[in-house]
C-alpha positions as CSV (number, residue, x, y, z in Angstrom):
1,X,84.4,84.8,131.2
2,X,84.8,88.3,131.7
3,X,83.8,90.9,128.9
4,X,87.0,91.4,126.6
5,X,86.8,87.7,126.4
6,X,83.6,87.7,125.2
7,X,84.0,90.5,122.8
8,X,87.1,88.5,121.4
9,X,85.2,85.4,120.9
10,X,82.1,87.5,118.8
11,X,84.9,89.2,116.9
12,X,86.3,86.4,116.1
13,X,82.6,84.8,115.0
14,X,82.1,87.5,112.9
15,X,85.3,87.7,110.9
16,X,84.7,84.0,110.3
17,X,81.1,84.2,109.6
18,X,82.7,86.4,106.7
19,X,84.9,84.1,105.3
20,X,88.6,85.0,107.2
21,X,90.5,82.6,108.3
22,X,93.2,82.4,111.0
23,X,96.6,80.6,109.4
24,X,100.3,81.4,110.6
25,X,99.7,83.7,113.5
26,X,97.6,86.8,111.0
27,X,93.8,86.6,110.0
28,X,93.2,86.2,106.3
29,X,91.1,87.3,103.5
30,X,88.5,85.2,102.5
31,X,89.3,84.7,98.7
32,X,88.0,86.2,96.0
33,X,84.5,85.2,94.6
34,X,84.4,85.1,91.0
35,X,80.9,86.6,90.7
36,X,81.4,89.4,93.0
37,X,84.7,90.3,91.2
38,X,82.6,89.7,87.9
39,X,79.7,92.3,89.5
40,X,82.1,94.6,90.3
41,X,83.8,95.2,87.4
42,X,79.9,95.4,85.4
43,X,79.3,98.3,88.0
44,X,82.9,99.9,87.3
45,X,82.2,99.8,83.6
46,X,78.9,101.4,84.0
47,X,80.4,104.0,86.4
48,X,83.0,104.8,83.4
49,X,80.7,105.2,80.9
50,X,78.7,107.5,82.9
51,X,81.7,110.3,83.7
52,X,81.9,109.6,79.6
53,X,79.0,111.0,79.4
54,X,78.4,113.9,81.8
55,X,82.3,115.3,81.4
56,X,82.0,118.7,80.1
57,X,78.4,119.2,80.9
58,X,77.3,122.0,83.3
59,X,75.2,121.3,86.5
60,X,77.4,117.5,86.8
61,X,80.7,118.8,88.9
62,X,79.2,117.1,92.2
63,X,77.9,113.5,90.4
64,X,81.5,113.9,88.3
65,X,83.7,114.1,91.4
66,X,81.9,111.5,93.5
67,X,82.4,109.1,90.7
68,X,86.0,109.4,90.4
69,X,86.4,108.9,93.9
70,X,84.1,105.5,93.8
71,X,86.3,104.6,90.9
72,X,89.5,105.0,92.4
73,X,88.7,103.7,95.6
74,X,87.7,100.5,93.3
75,X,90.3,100.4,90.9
76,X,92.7,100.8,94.4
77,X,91.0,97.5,95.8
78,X,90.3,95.7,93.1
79,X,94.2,95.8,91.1
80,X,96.1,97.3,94.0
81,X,96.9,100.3,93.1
């Protein structure tokens, strides 16, 4: 076996090890897990609540920016768009 094949067979050990699945032709997701969907929306809440309160306050531009982008990026995954 030379090394492409091997790299294709840890590839596809590692996307399984992950929970993907290979049906129709195309890899799949793994599905959702409740609790990690449940987690994530705890941390987006607190990550709200925290641009609540710094917005407006001096010396927060850098903190204030990176969260919006972290909850973007999550509000993107988790609902699509």
């Amino acid at each position: 076996m030379g090394l492409i094949d091997r790299q294709r067979v840890e590839a596809v050990r590692f996307l399984e090890a992950r929970g993907y699945t290979f049906e129709d032709g195309s890899w799949k997701p793994p599905a959702a897990d409740a609790q990690s969907v449940l987690a994530g929306d705890v941390i987006h809440d607190m990550m709200l609540r925290r641009v609540e309160a710094i917005t407006g306050r001096a010396g927060h531009e850098l903190e204030l920016e990176s969260l919006t982008v972290a909850i973007k990026a999550y509000e993107y995954v988790r609902w699509r768009g």
